[in-house]
VOPAGU-2260 file (C-alpha; in pm, 1 decimal, decimal comma):
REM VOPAGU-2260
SITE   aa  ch    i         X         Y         Z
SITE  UNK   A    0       0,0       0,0       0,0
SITE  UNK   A    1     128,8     324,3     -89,1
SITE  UNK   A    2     230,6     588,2     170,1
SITE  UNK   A    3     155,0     921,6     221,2
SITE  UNK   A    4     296,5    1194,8     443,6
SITE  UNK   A    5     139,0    1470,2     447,9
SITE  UNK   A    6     148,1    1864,6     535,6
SITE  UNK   A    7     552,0    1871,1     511,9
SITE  UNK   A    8     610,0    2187,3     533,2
SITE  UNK   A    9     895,8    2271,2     335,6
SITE  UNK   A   10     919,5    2677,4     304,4
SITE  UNK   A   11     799,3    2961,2     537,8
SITE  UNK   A   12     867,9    3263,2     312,3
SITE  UNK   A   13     834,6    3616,4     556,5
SITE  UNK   A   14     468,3    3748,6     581,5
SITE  UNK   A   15     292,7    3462,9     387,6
SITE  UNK   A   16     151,2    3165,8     527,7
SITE  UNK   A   17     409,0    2794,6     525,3
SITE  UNK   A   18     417,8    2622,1     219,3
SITE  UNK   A   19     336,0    2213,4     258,6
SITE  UNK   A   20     420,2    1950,1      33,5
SITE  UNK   A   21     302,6    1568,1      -9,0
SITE  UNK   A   22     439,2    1296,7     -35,4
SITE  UNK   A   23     349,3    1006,5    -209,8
SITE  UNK   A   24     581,2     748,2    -172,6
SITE  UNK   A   25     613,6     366,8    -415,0
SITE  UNK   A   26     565,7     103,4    -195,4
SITE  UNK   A   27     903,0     -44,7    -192,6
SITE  UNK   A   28     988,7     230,5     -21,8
SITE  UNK   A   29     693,3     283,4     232,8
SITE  UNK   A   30     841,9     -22,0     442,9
SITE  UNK   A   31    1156,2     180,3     506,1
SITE  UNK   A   32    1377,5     -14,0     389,9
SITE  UNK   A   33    1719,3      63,5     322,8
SITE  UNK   A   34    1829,1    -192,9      87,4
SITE  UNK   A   35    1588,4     -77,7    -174,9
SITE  UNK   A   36    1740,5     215,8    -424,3
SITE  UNK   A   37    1577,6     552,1    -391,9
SITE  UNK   A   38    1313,4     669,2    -596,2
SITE  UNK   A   39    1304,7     879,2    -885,1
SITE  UNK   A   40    1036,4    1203,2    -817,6
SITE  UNK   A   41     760,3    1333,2    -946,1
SITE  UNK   A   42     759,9    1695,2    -844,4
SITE  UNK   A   43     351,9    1800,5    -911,3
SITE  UNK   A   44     204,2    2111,4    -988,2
SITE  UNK   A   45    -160,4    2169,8    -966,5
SITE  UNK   A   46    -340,6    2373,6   -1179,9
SITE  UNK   A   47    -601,1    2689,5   -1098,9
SITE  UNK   A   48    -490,2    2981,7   -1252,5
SITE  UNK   A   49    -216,1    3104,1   -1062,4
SITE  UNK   A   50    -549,3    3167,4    -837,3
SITE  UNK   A   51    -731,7    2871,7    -714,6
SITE  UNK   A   52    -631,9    2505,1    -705,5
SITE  UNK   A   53    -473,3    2214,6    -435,4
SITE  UNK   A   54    -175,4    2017,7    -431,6
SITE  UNK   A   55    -430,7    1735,1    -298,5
SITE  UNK   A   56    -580,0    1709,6    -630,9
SITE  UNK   A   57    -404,3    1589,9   -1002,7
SITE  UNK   A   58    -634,2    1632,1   -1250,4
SITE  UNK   A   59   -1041,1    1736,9   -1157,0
SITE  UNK   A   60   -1243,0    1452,2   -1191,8
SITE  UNK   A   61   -1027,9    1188,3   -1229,1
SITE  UNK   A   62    -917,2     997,6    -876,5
SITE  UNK   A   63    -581,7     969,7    -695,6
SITE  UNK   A   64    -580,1     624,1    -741,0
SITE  UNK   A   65    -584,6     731,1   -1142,3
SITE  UNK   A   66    -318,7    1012,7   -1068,1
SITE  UNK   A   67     -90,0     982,4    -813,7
SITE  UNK   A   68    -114,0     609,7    -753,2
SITE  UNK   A   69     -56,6     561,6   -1099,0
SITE  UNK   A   70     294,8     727,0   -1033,4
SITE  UNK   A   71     334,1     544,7    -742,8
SITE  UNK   A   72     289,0     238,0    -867,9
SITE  UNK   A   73     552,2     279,7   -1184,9
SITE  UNK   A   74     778,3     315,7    -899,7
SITE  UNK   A   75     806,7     699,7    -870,7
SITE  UNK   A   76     749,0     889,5    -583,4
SITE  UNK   A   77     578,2    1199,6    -596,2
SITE  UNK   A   78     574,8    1556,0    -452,8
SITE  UNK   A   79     285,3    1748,5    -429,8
SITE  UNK   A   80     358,7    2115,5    -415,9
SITE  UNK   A   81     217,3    2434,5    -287,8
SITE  UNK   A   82     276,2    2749,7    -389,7
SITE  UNK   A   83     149,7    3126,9    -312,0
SITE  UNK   A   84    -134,9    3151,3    -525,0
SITE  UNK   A   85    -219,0    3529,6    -724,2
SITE  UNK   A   86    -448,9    3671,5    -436,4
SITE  UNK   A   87    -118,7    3646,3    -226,0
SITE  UNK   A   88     221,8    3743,9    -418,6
SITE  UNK   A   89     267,0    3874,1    -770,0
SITE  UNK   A   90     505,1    3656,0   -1014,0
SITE  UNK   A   91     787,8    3514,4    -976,9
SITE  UNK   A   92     634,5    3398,7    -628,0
SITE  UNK   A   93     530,5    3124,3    -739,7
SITE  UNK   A   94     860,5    3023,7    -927,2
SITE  UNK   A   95    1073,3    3051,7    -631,4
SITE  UNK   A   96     808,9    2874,7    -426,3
SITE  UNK   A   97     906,9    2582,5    -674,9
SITE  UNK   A   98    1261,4    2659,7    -650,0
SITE  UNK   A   99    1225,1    2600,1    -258,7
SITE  UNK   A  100    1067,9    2302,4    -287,6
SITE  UNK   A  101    1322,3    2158,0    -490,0
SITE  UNK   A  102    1564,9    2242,6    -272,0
SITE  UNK   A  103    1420,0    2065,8      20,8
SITE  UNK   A  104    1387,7    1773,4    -174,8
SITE  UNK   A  105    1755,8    1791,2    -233,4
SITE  UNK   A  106    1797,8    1850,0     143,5
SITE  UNK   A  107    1590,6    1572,4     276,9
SITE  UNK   A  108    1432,7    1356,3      29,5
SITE  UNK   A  109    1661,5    1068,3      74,2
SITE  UNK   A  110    1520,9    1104,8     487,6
SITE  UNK   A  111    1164,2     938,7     258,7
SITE  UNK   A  112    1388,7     720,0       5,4
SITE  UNK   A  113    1355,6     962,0    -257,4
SITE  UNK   A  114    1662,9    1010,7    -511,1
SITE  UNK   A  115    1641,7    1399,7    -583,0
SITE  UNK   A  116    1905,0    1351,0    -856,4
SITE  UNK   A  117    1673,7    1193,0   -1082,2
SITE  UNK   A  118    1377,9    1472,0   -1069,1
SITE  UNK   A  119    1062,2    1513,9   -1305,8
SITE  UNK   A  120     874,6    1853,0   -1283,1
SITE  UNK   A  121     516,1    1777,8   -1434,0
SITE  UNK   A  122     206,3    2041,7   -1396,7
SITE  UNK   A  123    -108,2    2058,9   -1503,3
SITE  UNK   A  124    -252,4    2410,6   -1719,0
SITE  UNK   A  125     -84,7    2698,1   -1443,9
SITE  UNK   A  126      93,1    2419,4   -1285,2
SITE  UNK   A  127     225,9    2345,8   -1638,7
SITE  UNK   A  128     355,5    2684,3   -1690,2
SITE  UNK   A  129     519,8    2677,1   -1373,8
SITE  UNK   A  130     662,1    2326,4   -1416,4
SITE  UNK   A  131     814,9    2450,7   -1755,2
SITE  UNK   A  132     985,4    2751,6   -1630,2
SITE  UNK   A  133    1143,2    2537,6   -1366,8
SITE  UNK   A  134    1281,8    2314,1   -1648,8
SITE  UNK   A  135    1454,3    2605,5   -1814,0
SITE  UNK   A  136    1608,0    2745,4   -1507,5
SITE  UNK   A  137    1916,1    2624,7   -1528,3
SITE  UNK   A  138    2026,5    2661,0   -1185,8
SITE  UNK   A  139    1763,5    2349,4   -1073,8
SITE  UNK   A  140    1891,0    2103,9   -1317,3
SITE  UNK   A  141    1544,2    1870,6   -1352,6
SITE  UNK   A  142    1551,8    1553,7   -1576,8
SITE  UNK   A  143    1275,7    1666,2   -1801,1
SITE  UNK   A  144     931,4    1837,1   -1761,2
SITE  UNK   A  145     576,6    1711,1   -1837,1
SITE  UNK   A  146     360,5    1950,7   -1912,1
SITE  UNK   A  147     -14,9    1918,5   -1957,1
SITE  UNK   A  148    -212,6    2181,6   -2168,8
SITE  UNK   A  149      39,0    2476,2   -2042,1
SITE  UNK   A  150     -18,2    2845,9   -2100,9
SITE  UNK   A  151     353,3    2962,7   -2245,3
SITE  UNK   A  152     360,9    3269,1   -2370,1
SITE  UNK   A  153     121,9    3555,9   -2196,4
SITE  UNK   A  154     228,5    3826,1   -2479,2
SITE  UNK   A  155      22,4    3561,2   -2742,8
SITE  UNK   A  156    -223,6    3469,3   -2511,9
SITE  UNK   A  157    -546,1    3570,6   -2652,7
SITE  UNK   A  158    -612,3    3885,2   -2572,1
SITE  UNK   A  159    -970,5    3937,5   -2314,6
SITE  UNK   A  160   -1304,3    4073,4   -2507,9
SITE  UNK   A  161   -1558,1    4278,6   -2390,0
SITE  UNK   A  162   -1739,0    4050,2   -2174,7
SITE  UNK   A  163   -1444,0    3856,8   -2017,7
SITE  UNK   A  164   -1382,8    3877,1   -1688,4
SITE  UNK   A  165   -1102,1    4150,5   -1604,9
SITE  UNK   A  166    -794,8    4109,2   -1471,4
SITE  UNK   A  167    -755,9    3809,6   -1673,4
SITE  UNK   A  168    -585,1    3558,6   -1474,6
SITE  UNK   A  169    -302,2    3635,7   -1659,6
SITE  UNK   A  170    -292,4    3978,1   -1575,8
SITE  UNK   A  171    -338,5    3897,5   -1221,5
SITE  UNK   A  172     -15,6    3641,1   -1229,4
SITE  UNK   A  173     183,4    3929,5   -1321,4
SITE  UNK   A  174      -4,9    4252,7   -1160,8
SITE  UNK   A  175    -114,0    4455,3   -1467,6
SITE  UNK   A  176    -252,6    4480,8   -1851,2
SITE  UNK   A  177       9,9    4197,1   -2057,1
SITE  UNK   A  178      61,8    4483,4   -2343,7
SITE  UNK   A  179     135,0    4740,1   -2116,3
SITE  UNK   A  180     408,2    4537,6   -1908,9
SITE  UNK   A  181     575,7    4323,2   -2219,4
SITE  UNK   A  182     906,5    4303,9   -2002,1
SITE  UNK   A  183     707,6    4150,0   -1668,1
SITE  UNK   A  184     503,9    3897,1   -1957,1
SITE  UNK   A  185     816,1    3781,8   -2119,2
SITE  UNK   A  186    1016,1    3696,4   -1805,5
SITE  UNK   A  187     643,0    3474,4   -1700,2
SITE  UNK   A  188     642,6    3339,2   -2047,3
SITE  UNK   A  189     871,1    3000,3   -2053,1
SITE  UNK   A  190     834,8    3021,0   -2515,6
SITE  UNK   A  191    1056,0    3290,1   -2466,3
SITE  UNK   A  192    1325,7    3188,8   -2252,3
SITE  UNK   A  193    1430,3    2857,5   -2415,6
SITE  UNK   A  194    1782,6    2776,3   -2454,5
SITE  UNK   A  195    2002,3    2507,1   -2597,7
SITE  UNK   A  196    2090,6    2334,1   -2222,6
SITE  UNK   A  197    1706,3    2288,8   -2167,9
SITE  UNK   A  198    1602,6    1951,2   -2063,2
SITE  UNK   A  199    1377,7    1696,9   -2212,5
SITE  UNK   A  200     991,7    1826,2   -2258,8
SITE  UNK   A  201     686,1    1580,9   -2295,4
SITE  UNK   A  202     398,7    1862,3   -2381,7
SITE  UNK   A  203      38,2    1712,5   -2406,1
SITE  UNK   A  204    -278,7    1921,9   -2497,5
SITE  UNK   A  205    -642,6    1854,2   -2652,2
SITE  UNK   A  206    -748,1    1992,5   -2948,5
SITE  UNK   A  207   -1058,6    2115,4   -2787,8
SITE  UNK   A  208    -950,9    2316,1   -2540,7
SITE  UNK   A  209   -1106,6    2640,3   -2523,0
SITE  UNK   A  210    -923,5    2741,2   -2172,0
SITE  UNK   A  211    -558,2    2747,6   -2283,3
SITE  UNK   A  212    -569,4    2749,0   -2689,8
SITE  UNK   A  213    -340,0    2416,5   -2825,7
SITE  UNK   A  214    -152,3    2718,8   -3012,6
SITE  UNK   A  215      59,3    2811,3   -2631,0
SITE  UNK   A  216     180,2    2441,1   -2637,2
SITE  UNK   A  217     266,6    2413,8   -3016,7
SITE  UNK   A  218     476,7    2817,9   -2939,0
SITE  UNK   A  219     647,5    2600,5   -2568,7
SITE  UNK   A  220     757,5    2255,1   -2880,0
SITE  UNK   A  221     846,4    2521,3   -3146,8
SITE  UNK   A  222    1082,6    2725,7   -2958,0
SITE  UNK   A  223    1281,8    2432,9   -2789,8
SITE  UNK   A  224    1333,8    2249,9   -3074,3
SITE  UNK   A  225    1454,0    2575,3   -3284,1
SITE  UNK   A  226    1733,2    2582,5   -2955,1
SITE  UNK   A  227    1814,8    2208,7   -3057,9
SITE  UNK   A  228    1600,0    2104,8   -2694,6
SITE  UNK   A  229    1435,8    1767,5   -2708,9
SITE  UNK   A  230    1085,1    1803,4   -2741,4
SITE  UNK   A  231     779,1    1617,5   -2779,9
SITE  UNK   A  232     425,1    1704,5   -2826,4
SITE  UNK   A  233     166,0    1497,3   -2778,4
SITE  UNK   A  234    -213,9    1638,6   -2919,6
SITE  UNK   A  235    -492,9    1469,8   -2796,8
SITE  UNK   A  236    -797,6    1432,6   -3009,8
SITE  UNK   A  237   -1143,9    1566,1   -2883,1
SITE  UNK   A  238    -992,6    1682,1   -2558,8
SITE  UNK   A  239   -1064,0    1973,0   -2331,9
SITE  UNK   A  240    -944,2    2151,2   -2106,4
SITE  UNK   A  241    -841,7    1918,6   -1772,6
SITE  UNK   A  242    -879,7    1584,3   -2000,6
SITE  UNK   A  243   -1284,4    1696,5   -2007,0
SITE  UNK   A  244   -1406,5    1430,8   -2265,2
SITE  UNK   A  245   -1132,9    1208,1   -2199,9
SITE  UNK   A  246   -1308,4     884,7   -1985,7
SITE  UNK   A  247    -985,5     757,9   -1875,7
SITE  UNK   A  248    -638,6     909,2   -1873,7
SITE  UNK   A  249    -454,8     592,3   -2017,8
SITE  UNK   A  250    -392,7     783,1   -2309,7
SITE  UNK   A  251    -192,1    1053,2   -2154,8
SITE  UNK   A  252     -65,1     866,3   -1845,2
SITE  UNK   A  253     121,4     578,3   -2008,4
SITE  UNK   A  254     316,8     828,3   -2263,8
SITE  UNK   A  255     400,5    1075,1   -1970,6
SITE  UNK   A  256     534,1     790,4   -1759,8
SITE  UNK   A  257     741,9     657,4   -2021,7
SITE  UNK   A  258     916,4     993,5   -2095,3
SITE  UNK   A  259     962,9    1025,7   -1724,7
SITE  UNK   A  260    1085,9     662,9   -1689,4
SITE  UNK   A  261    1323,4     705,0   -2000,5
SITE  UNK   A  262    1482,5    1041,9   -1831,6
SITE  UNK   A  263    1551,2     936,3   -1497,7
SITE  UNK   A  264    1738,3     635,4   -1655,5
């Protein structure tokens, strides 16, 4: 049976509230024991918004047996990650919230049997964006990133229309109007910060999402293959926004876990 530890709190950054992770850990190494190897992670993003959203929950609708037990049982453990939300810090919060959770997997994942050299960052839509800035930065050296139907580029992002709801969340991850503050977009905009020392990227997205247009994942492939970055995109057929219209997330599971087995060796 797969163990959990929850509420870890791994960052307590001045004036905001401590940031928790979770833990879910393979079963080989919920017994404790130390002959087995460490496990490669899973660090998880959730999505939201930037605004909304829980590191208790992969993907809405779909259960953690189907998520993180999934990961779990391909022998991965997996982190589940907070991070200051838009109502509470302005970008790149939420980037160095990532940053320090990283770094206290480093510090004292092997304490839970977890091999922090051999690191995955996967998110989901906002979680997504985050999890492929982190793979660029290339002070946190990740294995590769997995990113599900990712916003990627706020400058392209289509722009609001008279009866959207203003700020965008977009404009309220970075604090103002996206064409007015092109520096503050680009810097929250991982299309435009590729380079050559990028690591592996497995990008999925549905053709029928209507939240984050398939156009921000094909801009994320584009870009890191023009800097000679592996990249692979996976479109899935039919599919919305959060796998709506998908009845079972075999189809994007098994190809995600493969990448993420292939780069941790």
């Amino acid at each position: 049976m797969t163990e959990v530890v929850r509420d870890v709190v791994f960052s307590s950054p001045p004036g905001y509230r401590p940031l928790s992770l979770d833990l879910h850990l393979p079963d080989a190494r919920a017994g404790g024991a130390e002959a087995e190897a460490l496990a490669p992670v899973i660090v998880f993003l959730h999505g939201g918004g930037w605004r909304v959203g829980s590191r208790r929950m992969f993907v809405p609708k779909f259960s953690d047996a189907e998520t993180f037990g999934r990961l779990t049982s391909a022998g991965f453990a997996v982190a589940s990650v907070d991070y200051r939300l838009t109502g509470e810090a302005l970008f790149p919060a939420q980037l160095d919230d990532v940053r320090a959770a990283l770094d206290w997997l480093r510090a004292s994942g092997g304490e839970h049997g977890i091999d922090a050299s051999r690191m995955v960052v996967w998110g989901e839509s906002a979680g997504g964006h985050l999890a492929s800035l982190a793979g660029i930065d290339r002070q946190l050296g990740v294995r590769g990133v997995v990113a599900w139907y990712p916003p990627t580029d706020l400058i392209a992002f289509r722009k609001p229309g008279p009866g959207d709801e203003r700020p965008t969340r977009e404009e309220q991850l970075i604090g103002g109007v996206i064409d007015d503050m092109p520096d503050a977009a680009a810097l929250a905009s991982p299309a435009r910060l590729v380079h050559p020392d990028a690591p592996p990227f497995h990008v999925a997205h549905g053709d029928a999402d209507e939240a984050v247009d398939l156009s921000q994942s094909e801009l994320l492939v584009a870009a890191l293959r023009r800097e000679g970055a592996h990249a692979e995109l996976q479109v899935v057929p039919g599919a919305g926004h959060m796998w709506q219209g998908l009845a079972s997330l075999d189809a994007v599971m098994e190809p995600a876990i493969a990448f993420a087995r292939n780069v941790t060796g």
